[in-house]
N, C-alpha and C positions, 0 to 999 in steps of 0.2 A: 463514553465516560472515561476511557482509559486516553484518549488525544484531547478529553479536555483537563484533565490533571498532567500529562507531558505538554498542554501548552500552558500549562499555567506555569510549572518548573521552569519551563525555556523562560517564558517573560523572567519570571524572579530571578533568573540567572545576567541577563541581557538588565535588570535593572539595578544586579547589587555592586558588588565590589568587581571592579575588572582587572582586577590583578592577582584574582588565584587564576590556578592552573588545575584543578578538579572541579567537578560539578560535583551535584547532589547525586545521590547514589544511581536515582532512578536514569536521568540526561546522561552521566558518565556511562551507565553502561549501554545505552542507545550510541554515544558514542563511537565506544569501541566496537560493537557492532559494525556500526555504519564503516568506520572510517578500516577498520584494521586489516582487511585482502589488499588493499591500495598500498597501505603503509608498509604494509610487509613486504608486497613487491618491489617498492623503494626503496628501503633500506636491504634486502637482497640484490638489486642494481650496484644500489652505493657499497656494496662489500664485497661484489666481483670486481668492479672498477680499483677499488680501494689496495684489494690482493694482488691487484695484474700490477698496478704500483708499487707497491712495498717488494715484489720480485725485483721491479725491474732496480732497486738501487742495490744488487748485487754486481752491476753495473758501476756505482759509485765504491764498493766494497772492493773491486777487483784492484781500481786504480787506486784508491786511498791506501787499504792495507793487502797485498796480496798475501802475503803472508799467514792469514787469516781467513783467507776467502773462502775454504773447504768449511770453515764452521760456519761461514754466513751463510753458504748452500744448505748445511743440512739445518738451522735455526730457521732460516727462511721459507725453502721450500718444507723441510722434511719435518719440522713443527707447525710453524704458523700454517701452512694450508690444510695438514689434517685437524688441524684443531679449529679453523673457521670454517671450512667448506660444508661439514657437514653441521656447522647451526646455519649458515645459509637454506641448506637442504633444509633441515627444517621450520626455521623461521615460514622459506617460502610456502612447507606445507602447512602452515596455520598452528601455529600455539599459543598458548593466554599472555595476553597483555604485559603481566609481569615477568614473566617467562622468556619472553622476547625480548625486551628493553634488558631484559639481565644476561643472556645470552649474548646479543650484540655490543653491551658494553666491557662484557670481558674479555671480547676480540680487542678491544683499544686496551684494554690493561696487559693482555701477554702479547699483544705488539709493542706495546713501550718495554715490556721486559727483554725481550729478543732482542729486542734494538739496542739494548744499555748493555746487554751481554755482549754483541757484537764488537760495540766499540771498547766496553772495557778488555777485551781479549787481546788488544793489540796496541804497541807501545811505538806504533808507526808516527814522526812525524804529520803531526797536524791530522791527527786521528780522532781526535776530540770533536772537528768544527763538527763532526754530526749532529754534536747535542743539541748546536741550533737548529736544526731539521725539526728537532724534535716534537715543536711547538703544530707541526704539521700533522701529527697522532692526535692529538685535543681538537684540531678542525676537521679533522674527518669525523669524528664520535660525536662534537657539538654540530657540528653545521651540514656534511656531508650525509650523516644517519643522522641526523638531526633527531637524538635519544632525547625521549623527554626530560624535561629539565632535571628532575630530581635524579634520574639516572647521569645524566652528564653532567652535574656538581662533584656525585662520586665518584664515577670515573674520573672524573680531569682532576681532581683532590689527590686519587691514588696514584692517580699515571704523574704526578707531582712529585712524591715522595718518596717514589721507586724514582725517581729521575736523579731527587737530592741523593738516596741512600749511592747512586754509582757516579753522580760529580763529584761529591763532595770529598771523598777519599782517591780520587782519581790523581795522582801524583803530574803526570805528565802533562798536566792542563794548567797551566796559568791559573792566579786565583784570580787576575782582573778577565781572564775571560771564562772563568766561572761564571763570577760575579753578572758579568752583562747575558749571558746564555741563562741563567735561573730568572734574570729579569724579562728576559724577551719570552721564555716558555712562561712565566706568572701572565706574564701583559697579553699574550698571547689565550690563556685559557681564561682570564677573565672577560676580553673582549666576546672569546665564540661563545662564551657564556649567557653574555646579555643578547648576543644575536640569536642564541637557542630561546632564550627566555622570550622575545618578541615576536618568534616561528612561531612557538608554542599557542602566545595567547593570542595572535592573530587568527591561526587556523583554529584556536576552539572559538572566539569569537564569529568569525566568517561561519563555522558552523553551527551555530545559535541559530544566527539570521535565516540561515538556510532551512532549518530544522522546523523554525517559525512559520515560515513561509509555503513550506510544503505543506503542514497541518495544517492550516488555511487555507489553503488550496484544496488540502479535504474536505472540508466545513464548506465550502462553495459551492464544491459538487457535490455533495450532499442536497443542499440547500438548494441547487438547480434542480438538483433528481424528485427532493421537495414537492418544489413548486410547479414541475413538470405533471408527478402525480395527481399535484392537486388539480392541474388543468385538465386531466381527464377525468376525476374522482367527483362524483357526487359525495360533496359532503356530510350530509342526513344520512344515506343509506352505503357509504362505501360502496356502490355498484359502479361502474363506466358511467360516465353521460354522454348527453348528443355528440359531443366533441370526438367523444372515444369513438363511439357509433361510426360516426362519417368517416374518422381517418382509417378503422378497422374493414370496413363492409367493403370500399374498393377492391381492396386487399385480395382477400377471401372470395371475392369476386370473379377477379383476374384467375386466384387459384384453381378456383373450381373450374373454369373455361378450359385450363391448362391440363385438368386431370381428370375432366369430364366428369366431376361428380357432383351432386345434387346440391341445393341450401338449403334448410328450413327457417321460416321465422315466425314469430309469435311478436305481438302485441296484447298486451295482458293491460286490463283495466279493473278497479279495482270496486265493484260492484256498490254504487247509493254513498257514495267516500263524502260529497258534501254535505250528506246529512248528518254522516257520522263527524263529523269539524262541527255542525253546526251545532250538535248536542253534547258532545263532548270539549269540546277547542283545539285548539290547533295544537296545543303542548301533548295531547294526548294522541291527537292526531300523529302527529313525529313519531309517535311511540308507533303508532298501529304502521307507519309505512316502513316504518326499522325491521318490526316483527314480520311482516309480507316479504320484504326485500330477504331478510334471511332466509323465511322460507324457499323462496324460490331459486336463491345462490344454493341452499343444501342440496335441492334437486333438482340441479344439471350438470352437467359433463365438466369436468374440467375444462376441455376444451371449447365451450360454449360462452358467449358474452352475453352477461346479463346488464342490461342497461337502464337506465331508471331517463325518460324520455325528460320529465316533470311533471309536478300535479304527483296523480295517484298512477301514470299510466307508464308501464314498464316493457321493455323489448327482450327477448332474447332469441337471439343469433348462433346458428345450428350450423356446422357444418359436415361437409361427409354424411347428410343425411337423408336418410329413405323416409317416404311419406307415413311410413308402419312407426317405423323410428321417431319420429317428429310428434307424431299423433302419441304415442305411449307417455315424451317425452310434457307436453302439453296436460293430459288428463294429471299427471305426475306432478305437477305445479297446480294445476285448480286445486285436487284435492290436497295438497301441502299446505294450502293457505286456509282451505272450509275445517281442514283438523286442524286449526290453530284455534278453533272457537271464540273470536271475537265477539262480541255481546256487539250489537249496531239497534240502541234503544232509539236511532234518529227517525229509523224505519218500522221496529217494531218490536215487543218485546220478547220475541220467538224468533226474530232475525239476528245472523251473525254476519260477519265482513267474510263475501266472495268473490270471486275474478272472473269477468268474463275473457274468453281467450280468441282471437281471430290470427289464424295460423295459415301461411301459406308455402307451398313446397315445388320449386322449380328445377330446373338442370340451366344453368345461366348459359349462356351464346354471347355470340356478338351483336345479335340484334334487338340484344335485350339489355336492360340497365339494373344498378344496384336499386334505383328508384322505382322501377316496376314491380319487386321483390315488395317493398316498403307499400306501395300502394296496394298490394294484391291483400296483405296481410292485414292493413286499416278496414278496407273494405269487410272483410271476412272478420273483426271486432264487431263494427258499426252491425254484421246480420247476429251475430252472438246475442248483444244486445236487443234487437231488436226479437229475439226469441225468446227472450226472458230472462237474461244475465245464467251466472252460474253457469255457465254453459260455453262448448267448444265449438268452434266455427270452421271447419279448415278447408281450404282451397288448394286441392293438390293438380301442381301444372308440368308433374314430372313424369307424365307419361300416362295416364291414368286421366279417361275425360273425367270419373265422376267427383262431386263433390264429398266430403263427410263431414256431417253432423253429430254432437252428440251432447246431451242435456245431465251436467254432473247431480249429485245425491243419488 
C-alpha cells in the first residue's frame, strides 16, 4: 500500500506542472533520501577543487598588488579555508538538506567578501580588473556546487550587493569600468542562474522517471513471485500441488542419498468423498476438503510438504524420517481429520468424513527412484482401503522386513 500511494505521487508529479522545483512532501522527502550521500560528495569534490583555486590566485595577488599580498595570504589561506574546510568536513559527513545548501552557500557569500576585501585594500594600478573575476564566485555556487536553486538566487542576489557595496565607492576604478564589470557580474549570475534552474529540474525530473520505474519493477516481481506461487499452490486448499510435488521430491531425494537418511510418505485419501458431493454438492464439498486440508497442514512438521494430488487425495512428504516417526506422524492426521466430525449423510447417518492412509518408508539409493517411493505408498492406500477405510497401511522399506498395519477409532 505504501509503493502504491508513492506511485501514485510520482505519476501526479511527472503529470502536473514541470516547472517547480519541490515535490509533494511525501516524493521530496524520498528524494532527499535517495539522492543526498551522492550530492554531498559532489559538492565536497566541487569545494576542494573550488579552494585549491581561490588559493592559487594568490598567484594573481602577488603580481597585481604585492604590496598587499600578506593580507591576501592571511584572508585567503588563514579565513577562507578555516571557514570552508570544516563545512566540507561536514557536509561530507551527512547533514539535513537545508543545513547543507546553507552551509555551502555561505562559502560563495565570504569568498565574495575576502575577495572585495582583497582588492579594495590596495590602490595598486589596475587593481580593480579583479572584479571581473568575480562573476567566477556565482559559477562556482550556480553551476560548480550546483546549490539548489532557491539557495543560489540568494547567494548570487547577496554575493551582488556585497560586490556593489565595494565597487561602487571604489575611487580608483573608472566608472565606465564599473559600469561594464556590474554588467558582466549581473549577466553572469543570471545566466548560471537559468543553467542552475534547468540542472535542477532536469535531475528531479530524470528522478521521477527513475523512481517510477523502479516501483514497477517492484510490482512485477511481486506479480512474478505471484504467479510463481500460484503455480505451485493449489488454490481450494493452499497446499503444494502435483507441480510442487515433482519439483520438491527430486530434491529431497538427492538429499537424503547424500546424507543417508530415511523418507517417509503418505498418500491420504479421503474415505466415501463422492458420496459426500453427492449429497451434499460440491460447494459444500470445497468446504469439507478446506476443513481436511487444514487439518492435516496443523499436524505436520514444518518441515514436511503437504500436497493436495486432486479430487479428495492428498500427499505428504517426510523427510529425515524414521518408520516410528512416520507411523506417529500418519495416525496424527487420520485422527486430525475423524475429530473434525464431519456428518457424511451420503453414507449414513452415524457416518462422519475419514481418511484412509497408505504410507511407505525407505532409505533412498541410487538404485532406487523418487517414483518407487510414490508407488510403494499408492499401493499401501489401495490395501487401507481394501481393509475397511479409516485405517493406516504402512510399508516400511527402511530396514525393517515387516509390514504395519493399523485400523483408526
Amino acid at each position: 500500500m505504501i509503493n502504491d500511494a508513492l506511485l501514485k505521487a510520482v505519476e501526479d508529479e511527472l503529470d502536473g506542472a514541470h516547472c517547480r522545483l519541490r515535490f509533494a512532501e511525501d516524493v521530496e522527502a524520498r528524494f532527499e533520501v535517495d539522492t543526498q550521500r551522492q550530492r554531498s560528495r559532489n559538492m565536497v569534490l566541487a569545494g576542494v577543487i573550488s579552494a585549491i583555486i581561490y588559493c592559487l590566485f594568490l598567484i594573481n595577488d602577488y603580481s597585481f598588488r604585492p604590496e598587499t599580498f600578506a593580507t591576501a595570504v592571511q584572508l585567503r589561506m588563514g579565513v577562507m579555508l578555516p571557514f570552508g574546510l570544516p563545512i566540507l568536513w561536514w557536509v561530507y559527513h551527512g547533514v539535513s538538506p537545508v543545513l547543507r545548501e546553507t552551509m555551502m552557500a555561505s562559502t560563495v557569500i565570504v569568498a565574495t567578501i575576502l575577495s572585495c576585501l582583497i582588492f579594495s585594500k590596495s590602490i595598486a594600478p589596475y587593481s580593480y580588473l579583479d572584479v571581473f573575476t568575480y562573476g567566477l564566485i556565482l559559477l562556482v555556487g550556480n553551476i560548480v556546487y550546483s546549490l539548489r536553486f532557491s539557495y543560489a538566487c540568494a547567494s548570487s542576489a547577496a554575493s551582488i550587493v556585497i560586490i556593489l557595496a565595494f565597487v561602487l565607492p571604489y575611487e580608483p576604478m573608472p566608472v565606465e569600468a564599473k559600469r561594464l564589470a556590474i554588467f558582466t557580474i549581473i549577466a553572469m549570475g543570471i545566466s548560471s542562474l537559468v543553467a542552475n534552474y534547468r540542472f535542477e529540474l532536469s535531475e528531479r525530473t530524470s528522478y521521477l522517471h527513475v523512481l517510477k520505474e523502479k516501483i514497477r519493477a517492484g510490482y512485477y516481481l511481486k506479480d512474478n513471485q505471484k504467479l510463481s506461487q500460484l503455480s505451485i499452490t493449489d488454490p481450494l486448499t493452499n497446499l503444494a500441488n502435483r507441480r510442487q510435488l515433482d519439483t520438491v521430491l527430486p530434491v529431497r531425494w538427492k538429499e537424503a542419498i547424500d546424507k543417508g537418511t530415511c523418507m517417509g510418505l503418505m498418500v491420504i485419501d479421503i474415505d466415501h468423498f463422492k458420496a459426500y458431493n453427492d449429497f451434499y454438492g460440491h460447494p459444500q464439498g470445497d468446504i469439507c476438503l478446506q476443513q481436511v486440508a487444514k487439518a492435516m497442514h496443523d499436524n505436520s512438521r514444518d518441515a514436511d510438504l503437504v500436497v493436495r494430488l486432486g479430487g479428495e487425495e492428498f500427499v505428504v512428504l517426510m523427510v529425515n524420517a524414521s518408520s516410528e516417526a512416520t507411523y506417529v506422524a500418519a495416525e496424527r492426521t487420520r485422527a486430525s481429520v475423524e475429530a473434525l466430525c464431519i456428518p457424511n449423510f451420503g453414507v449414513s447417518h452415524q457416518a462422519y468424513i475419514t481418511v484412509s492412509v497408505g504410507v511407505a518408508v525407505l532409505c533412498p539409493t541410487d538404485e532406487l527412484t523418487p517414483a518407487d517411493l510414490l508407488s510403494t505408498a499408492d499401493r499401501a492406500l489401495y490395501e487401507a482401503k481394501r481393509q475397511g477405510r479409516n485405517v493406516i497401511h504402512m510399508v516400511n522399506l527402511a530396514g525393517s522386513p515387516s509390514d504395519a498395519d493399523a485400523a483408526g477409532g
